[in-house]
N, C-alpha and C positions, 0 to 999 in steps of 0.2 A: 603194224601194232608195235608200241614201245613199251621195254620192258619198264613196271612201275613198281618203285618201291611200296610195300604192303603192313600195316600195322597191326598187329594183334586180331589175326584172321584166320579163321578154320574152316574148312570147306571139304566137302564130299564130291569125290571126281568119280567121273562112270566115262568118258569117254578119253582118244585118244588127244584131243583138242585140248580139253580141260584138262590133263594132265599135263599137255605139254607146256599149255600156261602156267599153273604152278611149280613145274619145273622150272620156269625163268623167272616170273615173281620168288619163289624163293631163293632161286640162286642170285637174284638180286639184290637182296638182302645180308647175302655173306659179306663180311668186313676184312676177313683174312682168310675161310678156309671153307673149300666144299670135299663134302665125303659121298662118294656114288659107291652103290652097290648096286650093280644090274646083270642081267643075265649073257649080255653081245650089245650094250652099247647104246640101247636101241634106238633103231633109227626112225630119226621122225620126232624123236625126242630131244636126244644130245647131238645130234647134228643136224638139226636145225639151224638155222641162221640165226634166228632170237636169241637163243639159248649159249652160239657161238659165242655170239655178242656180249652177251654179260659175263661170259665165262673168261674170255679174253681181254675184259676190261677189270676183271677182277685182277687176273696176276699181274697185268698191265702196268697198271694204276699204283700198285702197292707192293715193294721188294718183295715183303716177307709174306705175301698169300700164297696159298699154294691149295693145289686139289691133287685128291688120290681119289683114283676109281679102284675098285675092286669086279674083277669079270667073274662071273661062276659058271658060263660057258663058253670059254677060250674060243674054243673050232667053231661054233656057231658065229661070234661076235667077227674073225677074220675073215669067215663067207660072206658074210653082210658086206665088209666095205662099211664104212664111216669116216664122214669130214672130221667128227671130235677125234678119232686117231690122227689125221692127218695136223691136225692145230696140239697135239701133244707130243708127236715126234718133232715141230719146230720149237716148241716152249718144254721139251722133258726134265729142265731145272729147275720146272716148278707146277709141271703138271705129269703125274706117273702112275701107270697102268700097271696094275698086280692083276695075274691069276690068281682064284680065291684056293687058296690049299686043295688038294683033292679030298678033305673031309666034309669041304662046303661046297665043294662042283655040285651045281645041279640043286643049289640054296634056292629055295622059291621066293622068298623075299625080295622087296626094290626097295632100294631109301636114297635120299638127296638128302644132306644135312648140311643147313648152312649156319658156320660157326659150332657154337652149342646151342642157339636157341629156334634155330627152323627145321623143320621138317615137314620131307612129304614119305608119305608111304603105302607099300599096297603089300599087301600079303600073300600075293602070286603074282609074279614078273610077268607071265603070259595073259593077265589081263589088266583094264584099263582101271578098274575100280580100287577105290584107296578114300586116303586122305590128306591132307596139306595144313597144317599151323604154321604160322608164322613166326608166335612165339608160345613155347611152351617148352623152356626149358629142363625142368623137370622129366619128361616124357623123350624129349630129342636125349640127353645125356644118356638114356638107358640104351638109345638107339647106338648110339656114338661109341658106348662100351661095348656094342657086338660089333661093331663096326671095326674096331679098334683089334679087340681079339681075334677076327679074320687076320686082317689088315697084317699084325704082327708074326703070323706063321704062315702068311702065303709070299708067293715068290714074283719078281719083276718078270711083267708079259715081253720077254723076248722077240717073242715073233711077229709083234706090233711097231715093230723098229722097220722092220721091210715093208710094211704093208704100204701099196701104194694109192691114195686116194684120190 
């Protein structure tokens, strides 16, 4: 399956499949920047091969792109093991993993933000159910300012430097 760009699309996800497709449909659509917030990474998700692919062809492709994930469970995400750690401690000049402050450890929220105008999101990381726009910038920016507000008082995941995948 090739990742395809998507136009002004909203979609209701229930499974892990369907998620994991708009997770690459929309990260296929970033032009400069993706913003993750997830709980360990999840796998099946961001280390997917699909998912690799566009994400890798993102910073690739364009100096100035970059992705920041943010983890809100550190210890769980380095039990797992994950390929996207492993493709971030080779590219960390433009792709970098924070722990989420310990005011948001254990944040039930997941979002993928590509740019300011895609998102997907679910409102408990421990399930599959959500949703996915393509473009809906108004709605993604809200997302992007909590994303943001994390993002600025958590600290770089140290311990994803050693992790070996």
């Amino acid at each position: 399956m090739r990742a395809e760009r998507i136009q002004n699309r909203r979609w209701i996800l229930s499974s892990k499949e369907e998620t994991r497709a708009a997770a690459v449909a929309i990260a296929a659509s970033a032009k400069r920047s993706l913003a993750i917030l997830t709980s360990d990474i999840e796998p099946g998700i961001y280390d997917h091969e699909e998912f690799l692919d566009v994400a890798k062809r993102l910073v690739l492709s364009k100096r100035y792109a970059r992705i920041r994930v943010l983890i809100t469970d550190p210890a769980r995400a380095i039990r797992n093991g994950n390929r996207f750690v492993g493709v971030a401690r080779r590219l960390n000049s433009v792709i970098e993993l924070r722990n989420a402050h310990p005011d948001y450890q254990g944040h039930r929220e997941a979002l993928l933000i590509a740019d300011e105008h895609a998102l997907l999101y679910r409102i408990d990381a421990a399930r599959w159910e959500g949703i996915a726009d393509s473009y809906d910038p108004l709605v993604t920016q809200r997302y992007l300012e909590l994303f943001d507000s994390i993002w600025n008082v958590s600290e770089p995941g140290q311990e994803f430097r050693d992790i070996r995948t």
